[in-house]
ZALOZA-623445 format. One record per residue (C-alpha): residue number from 1; residue in one letter; x, z, y. Coordinates in steps of 0.02 Angstrom, whole numbers, plus 50000, padded with zeros to 5 digits. Each point is the difference from the previous one (the first is absolute). Example, Ala and Ser with C-alpha at 12.3 -4.5 7.8 and 13.67 -1.06 7.14 Angstrom:
BEGIN
1,a,50615,50390,49775
2,s,50069,49967,50172
***
This chain:
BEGIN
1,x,59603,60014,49686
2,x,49867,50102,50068
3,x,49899,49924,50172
4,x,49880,50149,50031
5,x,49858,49980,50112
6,x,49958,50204,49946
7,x,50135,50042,50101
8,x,49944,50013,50201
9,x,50065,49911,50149
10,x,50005,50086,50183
11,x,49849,49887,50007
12,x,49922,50063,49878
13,x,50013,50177,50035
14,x,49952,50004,50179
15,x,49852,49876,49963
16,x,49946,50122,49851
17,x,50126,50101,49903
18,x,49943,50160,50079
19,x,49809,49940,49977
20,x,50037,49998,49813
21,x,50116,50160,49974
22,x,49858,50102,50076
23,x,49896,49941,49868
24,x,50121,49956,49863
25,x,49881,49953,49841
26,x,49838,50059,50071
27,x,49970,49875,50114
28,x,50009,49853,49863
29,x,49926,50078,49870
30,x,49861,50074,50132
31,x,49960,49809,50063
32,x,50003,49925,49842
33,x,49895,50106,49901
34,x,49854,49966,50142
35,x,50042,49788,49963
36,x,50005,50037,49818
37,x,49815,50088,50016
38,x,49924,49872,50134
39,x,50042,49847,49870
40,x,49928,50112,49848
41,x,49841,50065,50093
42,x,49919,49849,49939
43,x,50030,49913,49807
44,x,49891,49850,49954
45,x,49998,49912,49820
46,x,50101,49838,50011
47,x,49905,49867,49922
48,x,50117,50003,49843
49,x,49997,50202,49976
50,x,49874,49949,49869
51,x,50085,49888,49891
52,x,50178,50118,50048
53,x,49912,50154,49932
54,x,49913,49923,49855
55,x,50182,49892,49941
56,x,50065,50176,49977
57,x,49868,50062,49894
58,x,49998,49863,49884
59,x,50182,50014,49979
60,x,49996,50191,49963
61,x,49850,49976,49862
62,x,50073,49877,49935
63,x,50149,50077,49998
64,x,50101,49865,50073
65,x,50100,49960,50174
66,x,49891,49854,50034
67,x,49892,49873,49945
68,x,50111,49820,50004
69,x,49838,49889,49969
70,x,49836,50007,50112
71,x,49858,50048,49928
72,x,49878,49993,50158
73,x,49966,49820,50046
74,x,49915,49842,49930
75,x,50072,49891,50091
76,x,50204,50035,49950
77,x,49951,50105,49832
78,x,50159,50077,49872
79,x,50114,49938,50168
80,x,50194,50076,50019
81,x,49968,50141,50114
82,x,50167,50061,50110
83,x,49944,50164,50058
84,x,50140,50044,50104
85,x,49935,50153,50078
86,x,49939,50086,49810
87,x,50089,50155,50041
88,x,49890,50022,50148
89,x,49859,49949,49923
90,x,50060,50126,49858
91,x,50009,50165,50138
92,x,49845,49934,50060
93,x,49922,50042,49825
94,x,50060,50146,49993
95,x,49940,50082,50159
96,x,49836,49945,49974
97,x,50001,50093,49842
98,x,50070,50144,50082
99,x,49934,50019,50160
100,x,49844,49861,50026
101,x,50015,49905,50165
102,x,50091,50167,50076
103,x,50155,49954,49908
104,x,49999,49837,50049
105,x,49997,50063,50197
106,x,50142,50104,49973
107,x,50121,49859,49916
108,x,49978,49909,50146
109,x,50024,50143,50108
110,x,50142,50054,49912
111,x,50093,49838,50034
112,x,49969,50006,50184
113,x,50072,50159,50016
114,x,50136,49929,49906
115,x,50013,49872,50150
116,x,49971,50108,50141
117,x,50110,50114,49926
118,x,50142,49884,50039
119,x,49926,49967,50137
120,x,50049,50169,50069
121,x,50163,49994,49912
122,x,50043,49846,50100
123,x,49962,50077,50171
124,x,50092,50146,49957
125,x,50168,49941,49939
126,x,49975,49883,50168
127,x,49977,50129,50122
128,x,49854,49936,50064
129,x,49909,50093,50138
130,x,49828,50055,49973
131,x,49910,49847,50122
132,x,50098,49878,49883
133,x,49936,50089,49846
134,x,49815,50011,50056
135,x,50011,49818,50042
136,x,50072,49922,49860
137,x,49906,50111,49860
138,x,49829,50006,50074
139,x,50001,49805,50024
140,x,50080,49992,49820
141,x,49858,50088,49946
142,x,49860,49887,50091
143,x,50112,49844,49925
144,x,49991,50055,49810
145,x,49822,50074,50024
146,x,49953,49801,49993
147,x,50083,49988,49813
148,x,49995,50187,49938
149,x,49831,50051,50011
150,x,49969,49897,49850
151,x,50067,50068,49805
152,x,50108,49852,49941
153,x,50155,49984,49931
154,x,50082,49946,50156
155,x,50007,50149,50027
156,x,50130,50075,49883
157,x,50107,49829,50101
158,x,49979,50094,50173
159,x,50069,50167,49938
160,x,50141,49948,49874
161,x,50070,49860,50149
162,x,50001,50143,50138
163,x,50110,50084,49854
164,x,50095,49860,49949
165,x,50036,49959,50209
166,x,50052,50176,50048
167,x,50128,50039,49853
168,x,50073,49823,50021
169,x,50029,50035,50190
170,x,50050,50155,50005
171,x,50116,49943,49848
172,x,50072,49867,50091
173,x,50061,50162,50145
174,x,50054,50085,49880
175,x,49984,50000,49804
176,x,49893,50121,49919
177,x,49967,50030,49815
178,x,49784,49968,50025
179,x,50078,49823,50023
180,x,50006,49986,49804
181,x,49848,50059,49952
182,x,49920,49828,50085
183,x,50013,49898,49825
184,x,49910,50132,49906
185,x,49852,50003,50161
186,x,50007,49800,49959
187,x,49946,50025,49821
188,x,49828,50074,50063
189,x,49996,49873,50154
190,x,50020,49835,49872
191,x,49857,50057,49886
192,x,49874,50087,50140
193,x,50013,49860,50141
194,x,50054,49817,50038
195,x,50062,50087,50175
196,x,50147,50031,49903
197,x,50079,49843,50047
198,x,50001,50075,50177
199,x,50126,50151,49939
200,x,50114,49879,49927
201,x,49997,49894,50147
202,x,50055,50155,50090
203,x,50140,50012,49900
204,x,50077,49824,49985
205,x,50001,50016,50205
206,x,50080,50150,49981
207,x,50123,49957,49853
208,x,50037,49820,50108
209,x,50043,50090,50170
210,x,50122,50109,49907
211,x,50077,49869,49930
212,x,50014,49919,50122
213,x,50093,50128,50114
214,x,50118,50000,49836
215,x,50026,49838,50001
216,x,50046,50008,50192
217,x,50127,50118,49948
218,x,49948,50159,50063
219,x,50085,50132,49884
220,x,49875,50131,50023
221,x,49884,49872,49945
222,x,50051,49960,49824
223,x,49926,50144,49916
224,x,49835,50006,50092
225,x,50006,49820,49944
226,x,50026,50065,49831
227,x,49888,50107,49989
228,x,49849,49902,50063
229,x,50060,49846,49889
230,x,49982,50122,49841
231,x,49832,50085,50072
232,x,49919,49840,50034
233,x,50059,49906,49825
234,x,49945,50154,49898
235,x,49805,49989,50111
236,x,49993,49835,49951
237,x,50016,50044,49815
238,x,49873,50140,50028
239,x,49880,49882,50036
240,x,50028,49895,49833
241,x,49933,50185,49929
242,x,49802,49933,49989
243,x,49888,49914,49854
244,x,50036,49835,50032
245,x,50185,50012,50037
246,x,50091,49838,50100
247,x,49820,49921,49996
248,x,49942,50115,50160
249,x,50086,49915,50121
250,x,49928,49812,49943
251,x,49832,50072,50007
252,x,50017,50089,50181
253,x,50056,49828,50058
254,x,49872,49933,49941
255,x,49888,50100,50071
256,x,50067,50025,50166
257,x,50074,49800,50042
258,x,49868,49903,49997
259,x,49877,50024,50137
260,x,49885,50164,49985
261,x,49808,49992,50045
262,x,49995,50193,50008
263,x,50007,50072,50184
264,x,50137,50118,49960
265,x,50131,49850,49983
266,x,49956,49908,50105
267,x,50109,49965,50168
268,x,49987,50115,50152
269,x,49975,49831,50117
270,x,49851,49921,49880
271,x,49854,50126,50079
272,x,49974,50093,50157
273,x,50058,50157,49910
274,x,49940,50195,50054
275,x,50107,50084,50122
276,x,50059,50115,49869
277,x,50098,49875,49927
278,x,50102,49952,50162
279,x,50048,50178,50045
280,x,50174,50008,49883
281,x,50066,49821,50076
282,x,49960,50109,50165
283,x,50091,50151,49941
284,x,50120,49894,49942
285,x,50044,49921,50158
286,x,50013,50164,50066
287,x,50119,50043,49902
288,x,50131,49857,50011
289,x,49980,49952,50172
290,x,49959,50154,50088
291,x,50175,50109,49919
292,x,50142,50000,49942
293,x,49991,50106,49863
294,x,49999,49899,49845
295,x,50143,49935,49897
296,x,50001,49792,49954
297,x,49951,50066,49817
298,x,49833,50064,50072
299,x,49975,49843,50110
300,x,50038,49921,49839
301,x,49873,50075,49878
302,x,49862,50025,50133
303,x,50022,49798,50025
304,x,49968,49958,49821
305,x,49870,50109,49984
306,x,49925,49938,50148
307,x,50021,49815,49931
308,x,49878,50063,49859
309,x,49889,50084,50106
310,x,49969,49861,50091
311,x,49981,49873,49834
312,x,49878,50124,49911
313,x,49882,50124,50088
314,x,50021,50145,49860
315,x,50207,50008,50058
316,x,49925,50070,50118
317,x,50012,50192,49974
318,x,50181,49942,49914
319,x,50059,49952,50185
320,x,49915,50190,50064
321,x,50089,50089,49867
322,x,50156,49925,50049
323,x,49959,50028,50183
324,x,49992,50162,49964
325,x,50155,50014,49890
326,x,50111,49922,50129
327,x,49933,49997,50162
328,x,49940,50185,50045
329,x,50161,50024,50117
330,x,49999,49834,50082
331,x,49802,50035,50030
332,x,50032,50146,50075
333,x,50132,49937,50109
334,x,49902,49844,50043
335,x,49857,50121,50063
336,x,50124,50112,50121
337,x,50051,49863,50075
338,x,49820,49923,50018
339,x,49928,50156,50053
340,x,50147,50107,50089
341,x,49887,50111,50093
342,x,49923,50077,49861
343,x,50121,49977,49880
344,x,50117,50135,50118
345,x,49834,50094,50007
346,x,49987,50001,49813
347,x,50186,50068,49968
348,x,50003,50140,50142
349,x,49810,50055,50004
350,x,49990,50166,49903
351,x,49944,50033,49802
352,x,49812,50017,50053
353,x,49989,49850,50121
354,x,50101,49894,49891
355,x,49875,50026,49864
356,x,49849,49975,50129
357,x,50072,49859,50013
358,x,50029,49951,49837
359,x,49816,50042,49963
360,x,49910,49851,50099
361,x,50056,49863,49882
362,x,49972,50099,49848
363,x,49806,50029,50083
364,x,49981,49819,50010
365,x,50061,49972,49841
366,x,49870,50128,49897
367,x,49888,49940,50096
368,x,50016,49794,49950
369,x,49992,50072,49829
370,x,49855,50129,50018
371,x,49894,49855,50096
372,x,50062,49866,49847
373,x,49955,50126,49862
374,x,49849,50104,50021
375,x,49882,49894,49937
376,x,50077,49979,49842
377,x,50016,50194,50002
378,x,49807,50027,50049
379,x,49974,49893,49848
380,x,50073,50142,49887
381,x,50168,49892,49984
382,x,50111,50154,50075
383,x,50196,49969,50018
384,x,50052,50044,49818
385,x,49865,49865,49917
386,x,50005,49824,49993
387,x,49854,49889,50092
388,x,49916,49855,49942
389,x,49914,49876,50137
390,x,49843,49924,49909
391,x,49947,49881,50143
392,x,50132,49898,50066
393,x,50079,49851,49905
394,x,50163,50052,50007
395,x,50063,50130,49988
396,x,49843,50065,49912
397,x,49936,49963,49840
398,x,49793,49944,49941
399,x,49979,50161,49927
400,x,49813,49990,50027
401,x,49995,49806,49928
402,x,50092,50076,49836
403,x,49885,50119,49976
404,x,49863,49889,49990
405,x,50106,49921,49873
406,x,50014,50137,49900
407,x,49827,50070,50023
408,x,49918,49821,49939
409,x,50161,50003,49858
410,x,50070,49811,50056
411,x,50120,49965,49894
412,x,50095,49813,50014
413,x,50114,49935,50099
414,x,50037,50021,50186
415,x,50092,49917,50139
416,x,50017,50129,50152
417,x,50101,49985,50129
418,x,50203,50045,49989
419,x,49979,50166,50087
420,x,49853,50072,49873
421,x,50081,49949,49840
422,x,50070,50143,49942
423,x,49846,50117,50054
424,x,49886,49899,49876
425,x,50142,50034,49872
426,x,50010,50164,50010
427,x,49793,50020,49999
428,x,49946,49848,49914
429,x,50133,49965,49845
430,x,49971,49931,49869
431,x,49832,49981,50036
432,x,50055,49888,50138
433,x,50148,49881,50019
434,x,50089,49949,50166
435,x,50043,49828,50066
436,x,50142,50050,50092
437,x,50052,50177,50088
438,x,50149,50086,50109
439,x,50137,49989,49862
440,x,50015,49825,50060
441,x,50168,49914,49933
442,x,50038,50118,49897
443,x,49854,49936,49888
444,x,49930,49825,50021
445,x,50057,49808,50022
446,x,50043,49939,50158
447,x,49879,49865,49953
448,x,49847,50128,49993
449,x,50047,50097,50173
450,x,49993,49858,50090
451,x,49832,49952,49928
452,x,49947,50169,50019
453,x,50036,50000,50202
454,x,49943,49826,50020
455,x,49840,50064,49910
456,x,49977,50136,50159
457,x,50043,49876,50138
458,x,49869,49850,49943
459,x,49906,49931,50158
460,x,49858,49895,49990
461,x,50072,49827,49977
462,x,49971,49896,49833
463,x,50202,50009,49975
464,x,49958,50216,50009
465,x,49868,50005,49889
466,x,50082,49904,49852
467,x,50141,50142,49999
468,x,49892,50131,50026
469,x,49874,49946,49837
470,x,50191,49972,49915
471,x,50045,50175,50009
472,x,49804,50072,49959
473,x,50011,49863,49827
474,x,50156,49987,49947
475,x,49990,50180,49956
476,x,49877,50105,49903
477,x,49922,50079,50149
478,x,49833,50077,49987
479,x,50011,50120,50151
480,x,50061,49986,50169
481,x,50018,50168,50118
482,x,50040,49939,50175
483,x,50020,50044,50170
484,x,49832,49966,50074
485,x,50084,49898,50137
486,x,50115,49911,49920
487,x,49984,49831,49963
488,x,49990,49987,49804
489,x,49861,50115,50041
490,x,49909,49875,50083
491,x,50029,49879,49909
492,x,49930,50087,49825
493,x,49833,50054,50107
494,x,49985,49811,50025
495,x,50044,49959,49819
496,x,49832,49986,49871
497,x,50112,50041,49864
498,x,50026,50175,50085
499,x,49883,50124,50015
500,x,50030,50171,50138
501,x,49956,50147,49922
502,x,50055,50124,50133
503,x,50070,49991,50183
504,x,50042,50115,50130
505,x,50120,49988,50158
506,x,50151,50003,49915
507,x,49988,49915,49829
508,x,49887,49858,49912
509,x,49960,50022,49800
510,x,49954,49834,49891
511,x,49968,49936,49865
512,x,49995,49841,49889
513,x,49819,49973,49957
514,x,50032,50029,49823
515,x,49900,50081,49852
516,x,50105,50132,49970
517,x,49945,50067,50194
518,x,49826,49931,49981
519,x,49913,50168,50002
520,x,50122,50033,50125
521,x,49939,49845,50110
522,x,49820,50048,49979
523,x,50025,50182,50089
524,x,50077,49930,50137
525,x,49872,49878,50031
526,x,49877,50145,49984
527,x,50108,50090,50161
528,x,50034,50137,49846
529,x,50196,50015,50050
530,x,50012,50160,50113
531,x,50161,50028,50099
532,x,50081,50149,49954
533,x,50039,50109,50165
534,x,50169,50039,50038
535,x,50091,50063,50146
536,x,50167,49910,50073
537,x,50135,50125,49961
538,x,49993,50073,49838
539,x,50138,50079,49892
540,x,50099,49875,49858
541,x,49936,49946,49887
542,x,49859,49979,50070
543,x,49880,49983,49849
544,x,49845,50067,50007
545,x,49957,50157,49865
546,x,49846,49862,49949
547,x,50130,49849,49988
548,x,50165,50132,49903
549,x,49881,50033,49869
550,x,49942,49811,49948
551,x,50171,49931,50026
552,x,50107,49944,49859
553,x,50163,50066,50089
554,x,49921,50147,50076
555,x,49922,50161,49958
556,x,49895,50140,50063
557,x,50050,50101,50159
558,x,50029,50165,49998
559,x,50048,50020,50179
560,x,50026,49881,50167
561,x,50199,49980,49947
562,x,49954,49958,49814
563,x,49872,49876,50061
564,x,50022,49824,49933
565,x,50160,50084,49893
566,x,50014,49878,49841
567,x,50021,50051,49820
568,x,50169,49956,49907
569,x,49915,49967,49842
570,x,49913,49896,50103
571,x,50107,49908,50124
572,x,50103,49949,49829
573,x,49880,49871,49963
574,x,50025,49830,49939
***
């Protein structure tokens, strides 16, 4: 019944048993503390953090779990809402009551020590020496940096399928009691994240290799297949635990089927990708055809997840959470035989030279961070607070285009691009409605998104234009906020129906020449609109003390964390 990879070959041992004895726990724990700190050195505000934080304080004033009909756009108003990740969204509230943008930090942070944490767990129980550990968690930690700097949801999905991974395999060894405790995990997984369909993946492999063995007729099969049968069927009930019961699953098809315009989804082969999201196929590699020290039921799960890695870019960090799960041993092993000079150097040098060793890589690696993160951190966004970028397009948001909104009091509606939705919401409603924002599916028609992304990708021809004035007409809208460079952006400079009222690098602000902004119209053609100063990094919200005191889902500052902070009496609205 039990196929332990825990317990050490000859191999094993001479290539690193004694390396880890020396160190027992320390070593692990040591390393992965230093990858858990060089991924949380830096925390910037996801696009959605916004609309997350403000979701949750709704629901709490209101006094309910969620809201099931949307109450922020024009364009899809009173719509079904699925909010799959309310729970979240719910937390998300609640720290920002408690703790301001600090609280937020330390979720996040929380849940990557949740994954490094079996991270270390992982390279203990495999006995991997310390070169193999170094390896595997530092790059593990530049991998994940590229999804876990941001405060999402996602990440609750990172730590709870590191959990979900390690009690399944080490269950599958040998059973252990934690093993039954996954269901209840699942309750929280269903309602905070649509990742959860990656745990339960986990565990149909799982349940279907131990079957299978069973079915082969292995007798010290049948009750690991059993027991992973019963695990697995009582997860999948778990997840019926949520607001919208059976329903879930048609939406999350729904959603994730047809083909996604977000980045995030799409395919690793579409774009020249950044190196960063290569390195686990490379580690990966490593790891199966550089050792020997992996079971099929690794080779197995790393393939699947590898499969999805490879069909959406955010599976990502799933495939370096596994990799680091599974593979620490085989890494290890892969890089003694690569390397066999220093390897043997590494397991006979003494405590102090092993260490000096040791210490190069972990130099480089504080220093990639350091290099990465000090401007944000001259910009008064230290470690434990959560930056906002106000010039780029994406991931930053127009705070300085908003405030002009809210200084001149524009109220109407807006079409912005998907990325800046939910940062109007949370400073501009109900004074302003959105066209369309980051909650995607979850919210409008098929039939609107794809007149919403035809609307940003409009080129010049007659056939362009006729969609592009569909989208601006069909619809309410009296104001557009735009990427500057963009080409709707263009396109409503050229317009005479449109009038700019405020531009800078990053975003263009319009509107319809209209009486109700006629007094509006005339102080910009007096050259009467300032623009408001404002440095790149600042701390989320990002709302200015001038903007949190004249917005209708704001109010006044009383420190840099409570900055932008919105009233529940407030944010209850409509």
């Amino acid at each position: 019944m039990s196929m332990p990879i825990s317990t050490p070959t000859s191999h094993s041992l001479a290539a690193g048993g004694e390396d880890v004895s020396r160190f027992g726990w320390c070593g692990p724990v040591v390393i992965a503390a230093i990858a858990w700190a060089g991924v949380c050195c830096v925390t910037i505000a996801d696009p959605d953090l916004w609309g997350h934080t403000l979701y949750g304080l709704r629901a709490q004033s209101q006094d309910l779990l969620l809201e099931r009909h949307d109450p922020f756009s024009y364009t899809a108003p009173g719509s079904a809402w699925t909010n799959h990740e309310w729970l979240a969204e719910y937390v998300f509230g609640m720290l920002w009551r408690l703790g301001g943008d600090r609280g937020l930090c330390w979720w996040r942070n929380g849940l990557m020590a949740v994954v490094f944490g079996v991270g270390a767990w992982a390279a203990h129980r495999q006995r991997a020496p310390l070169g193999g550990q170094l390896l595997l968690l530092l790059y593990a930690a530049i991998c994940l940096s590229a999804f876990a700097t941001y405060v999402r949801p996602q990440l609750a999905t990172f730590a709870l399928f590191a959990t979900h991974l390690a009690v399944l395999r080490s269950h599958w060894d040998r059973p252990t009691r934690w093993a039954w405790l996954l269901p209840v995990s699942m309750v929280a997984w269903v309602n905070m994240h649509g990742g959860f369909l990656a745990g339960l993946g986990l565990h149909v492999i799982f349940c279907g290799a131990a079957i299978a063995l069973a079915v082969i007729g292995r007798a010290e099969s049948r009750g690991r297949g059993i027991h992973f049968a019963t695990i697995c069927g009582l997860t999948f009930l778990a997840t019926l635990i949520n607001p919208y019961g059976v329903e879930l699953y048609s939406m999350l098809w729904n959603h994730l089927a047809p083909h996604q315009a977000v980045r995030e989804w799409e395919p690793l082969w579409t774009h020249l990708q950044a190196p960063l999201h290569y390195l686990p196929f490379v580690l990966l590699l490593m790891a199966l055809r550089g050792s020997t020290k992996w079971q099929w039921i690794d080779a197995i799960v790393l393939g699947i997840v590898a499969v999805q890695a490879c069909m959406h870019l955010r599976h990502g960090a799933l495939l370096t959470i596994a990799i680091m799960v599974l593979a620490p041993a085989a890494i290890a092993d892969c890089l003694s035989r690569m390397f066999p000079l220093i390897a043997g150097r590494l397991r006979v040098a003494s405590g102090p030279r092993r260490l000096l060793a040791a210490a190069a890589p972990i130099a480089a690696f504080i220093a990639i961070q350091v290099i990465g993160g000090l401007p944000i951190w001259l910009s008064g966004a230290y470690p434990w607070r959560v930056a906002v970028d106000c010039h780029s397009a994406a991931p930053g948001v127009p705070q300085r285009a908003v405030d002009v909104m809210q200084r001149e009091r524009m109220s109407g509606n807006v079409i912005t691009s998907y990325g800046w939705g939910q940062y109007l919401i949370w400073r501009r409603f109900p004074d302003n409605l959105v066209a369309f924002d980051g909650r995607y599916r979850t919210v409008y028609p098929t039939q609107l998104e794809q007149q919403f992304l035809t609307f940003f990708s409009v080129n010049d021809s007659s056939d362009g234009a006729s969609r592009c004035d569909a989208m601006l007409n069909e619809y309410p809208t009296a104001i557009s906020l735009l990427p500057t460079e963009s080409p709707p952006a263009a396109r409503v400079r050229r317009s005479s129906d449109w009038i700019v009222v405020y531009e800078d690098e990053q975003a263009s602000l319009a509107v319809r020449r209209r009486r109700e902004y006629a007094q509006l119209i005339r102080r910009v053609e007096r050259g009467r609109i300032r623009q408001p100063a404002s440095p790149r990094w600042r701390v989320f919200p990002s709302a200015t003390p001038a903007a949190a005191t004249t917005s209708a889902t704001t109010s006044a500052p009383t420190s840099a964390a409570d900055s932008g902070k919105p009233k529940l009496s407030a944010v209850s609205a409509r």
